[in-house]
Structures are given as C-alpha cells and as structure tokens.
N, C-alpha and C positions, 0 to 999 in steps of 0.2 A: 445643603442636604438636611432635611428634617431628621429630628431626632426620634426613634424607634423604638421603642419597650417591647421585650416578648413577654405577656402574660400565661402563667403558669397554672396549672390546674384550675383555669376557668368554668365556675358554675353556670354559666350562662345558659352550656347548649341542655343542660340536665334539666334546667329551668325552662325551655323553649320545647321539651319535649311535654309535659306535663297542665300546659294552657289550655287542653281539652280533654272531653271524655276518651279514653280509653276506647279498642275496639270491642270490648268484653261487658262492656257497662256500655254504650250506648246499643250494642244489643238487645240487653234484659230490658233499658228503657226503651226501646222500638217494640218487643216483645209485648211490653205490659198496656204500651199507648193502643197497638193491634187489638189488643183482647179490651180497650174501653171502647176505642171504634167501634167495634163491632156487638159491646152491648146499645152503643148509640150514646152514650155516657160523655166522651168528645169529640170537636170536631174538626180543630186545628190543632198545630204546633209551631214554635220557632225557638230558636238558641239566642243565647245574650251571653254575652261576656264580658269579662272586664278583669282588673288586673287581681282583684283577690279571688273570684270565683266566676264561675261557667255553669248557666244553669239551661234547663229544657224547658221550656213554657207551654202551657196548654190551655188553651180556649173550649170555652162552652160553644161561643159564637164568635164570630170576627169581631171582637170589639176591643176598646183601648186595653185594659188591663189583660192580662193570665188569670187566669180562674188560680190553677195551681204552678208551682216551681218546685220541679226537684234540682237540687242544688249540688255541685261540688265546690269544696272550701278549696284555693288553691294555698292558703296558706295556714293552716287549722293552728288553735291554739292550743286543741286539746283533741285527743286520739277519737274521742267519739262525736266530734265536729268535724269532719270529714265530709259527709253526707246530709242534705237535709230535706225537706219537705213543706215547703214556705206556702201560706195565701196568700190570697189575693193585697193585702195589706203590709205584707214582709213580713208576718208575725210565723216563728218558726213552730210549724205542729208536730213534726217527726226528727229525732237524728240519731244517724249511728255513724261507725265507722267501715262500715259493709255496704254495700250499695244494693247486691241478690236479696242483704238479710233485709234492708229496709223496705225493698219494694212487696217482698212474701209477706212479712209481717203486717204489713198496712191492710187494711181492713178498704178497698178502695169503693167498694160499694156503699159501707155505710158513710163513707166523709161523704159530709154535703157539702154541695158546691153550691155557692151564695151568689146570687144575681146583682 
C-alpha cells in the first residue's frame, strides 16, 4: 500500500485561479481594443502567457512582433507592478496597480506605434 500525505491549506487552487485576466479586466481591455478598431489604430489581437505574467498583445499588422502588451504581473514585487503597458521591445512605458486607471489615463492616441 503506498504511503498517503493529506495536505493541508493548500495554496495551489488560489494560485490556479489567478493565471488569467479576470472577467472585469479583460472587459475594459476588449472595451478599449473596440474603441482602437474602430479608429483603424489596430488590427489584431492574441494572449500569451506564461508562469509570472498574462499579457493581451496587439498588432498593427499580422506580423512577428505585438506592436503593444498590456501586461498583468502574476507575481508583482511591488503593489504598483501589477499592471503594465510594454513595446514592442519589452521596454515597460506604463504601470500601475489599477488596470481601469491604467487604460483611462494612457493617452492611446498619442503613443506611437513604431513599425
């Protein structure tokens, strides 16, 4: 007979809830991506993930890179790393720890988007 451990106030499933965007936050980011569609601003999307963060990618064109990444930290080291706003290069241009306040406050017209 194998030997059996019950594990007690396992973190795991709390951790297994949290590997994506929320339904409240990929909302305002389907909201905000609608309202660039439809200035003609972009023209795709895809999700990427991986074990420290979950980010929403956005194309100019079909092409290799994301133009932009908005980003969630899954494991932040600091309360207003939470949220980010990365180019095409990884270099971080935005962050808070609000995801509404981030996407309001970004200026999405004037960021230029680099070919």
């Amino acid at each position: 007979m194998r030997n059996l451990r019950l594990v007690i106030n396992n973190d795991k499933k709390t951790n297994e809830k949290e590997k994506f965007f929320v339904k409240k936050e990929l909302q305002s980011i389907l909201n905000l991506y609608a309202k660039m569609v439809s200035n003609g601003s972009w023209k795709d999307y895809s999700f990427s993930s991986g074990t420290k963060e979950v980010s929403f990618d956005v194309y100019q064109r079909t092409s290799d890179k994301p133009v932009l990444r908005i980003t969630k930290n899954l494991k932040p080291n600091f309360l207003n790393e939470k949220f980010f706003i990365k180019d095409r290069n990884g270099n971080i241009i935005k962050k808070s720890e609000n995801l509404n306040l981030l996407i309001n406050k970004t200026s999405w017209n004037k960021l230029k988007l680099i070919k």
